[in-house]
N, C-alpha and C positions, 0 to 999 in steps of 0.2 A: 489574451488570457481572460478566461472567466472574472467577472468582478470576484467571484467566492474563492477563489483563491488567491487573492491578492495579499490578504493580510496570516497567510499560511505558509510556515515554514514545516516544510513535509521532509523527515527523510527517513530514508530507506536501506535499514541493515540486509545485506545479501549475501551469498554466492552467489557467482554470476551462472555457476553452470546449473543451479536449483530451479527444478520444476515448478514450484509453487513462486519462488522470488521471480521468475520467469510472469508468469501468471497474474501475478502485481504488476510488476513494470511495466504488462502489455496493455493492464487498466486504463494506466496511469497516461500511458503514452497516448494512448485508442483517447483520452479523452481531455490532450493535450495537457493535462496537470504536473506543473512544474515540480520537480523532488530533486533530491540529491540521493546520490546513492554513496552508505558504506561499506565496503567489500570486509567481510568478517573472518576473520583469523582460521579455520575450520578447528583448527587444532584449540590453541587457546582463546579463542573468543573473545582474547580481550577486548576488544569494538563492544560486546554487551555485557559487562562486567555489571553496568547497571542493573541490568534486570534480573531477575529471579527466573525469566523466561530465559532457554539457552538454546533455543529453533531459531532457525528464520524460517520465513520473513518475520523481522518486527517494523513497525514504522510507528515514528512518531511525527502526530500531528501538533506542531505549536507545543512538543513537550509532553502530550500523552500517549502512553502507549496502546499500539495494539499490536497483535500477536494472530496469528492464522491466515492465510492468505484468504479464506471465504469471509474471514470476520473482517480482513481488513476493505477487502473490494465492497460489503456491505455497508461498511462505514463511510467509505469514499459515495457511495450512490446513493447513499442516505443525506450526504453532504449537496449533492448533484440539485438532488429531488427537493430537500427545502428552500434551494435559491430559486431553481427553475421550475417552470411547470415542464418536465419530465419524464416521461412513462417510457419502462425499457422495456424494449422487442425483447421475444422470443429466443432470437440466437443470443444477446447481451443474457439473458437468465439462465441459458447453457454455460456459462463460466461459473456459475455457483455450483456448478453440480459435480466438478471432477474436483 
């Protein structure tokens, strides 16, 4: 494990069968980053009762949220690029675009 996520409690409100939660996890996994995942009620959502947001994917990092699957991969790679020197290929910047 990356030293940058050592002190990172990541998790991850889903359905499992969601295109875009789909699309996170594959991040997450592609760039071995430890999470948890919670599988979200569809119906009553009680899993994000906290948020004001009522999509997934949300994931929280250490407590903060984010919300969008492009905003979250951006956060993640933003996360990537300040520990390491970094620079994503061509097919990695094809995930931001669907």
């Amino acid at each position: 494990i990356s030293s940058v996520w050592k002190d990172k409690d990541i998790v991850l409100y889903q359905y499992e069968v969601c295109p875009y939660c789909n699309k996170v996890r594959a991040f997450l996994d592609f760039y071995n980053i430890p999470y948890r995942t919670v599988e979200v009620n569809p119906l009553s959502k009680k899993e994000i009762k906290f948020s004001e947001y009522k999509k997934v994917p949300v994931v929280l990092i250490n407590g903060e949220q984010h919300n969008e699957s492009g905003e979250i991969i951006q956060k993640l790679n933003k996360m990537i690029e300040s520990n390491e020197s970094y620079e994503m290929k061509e097919e990695e910047k094809k995930w931001f675009e669907w």
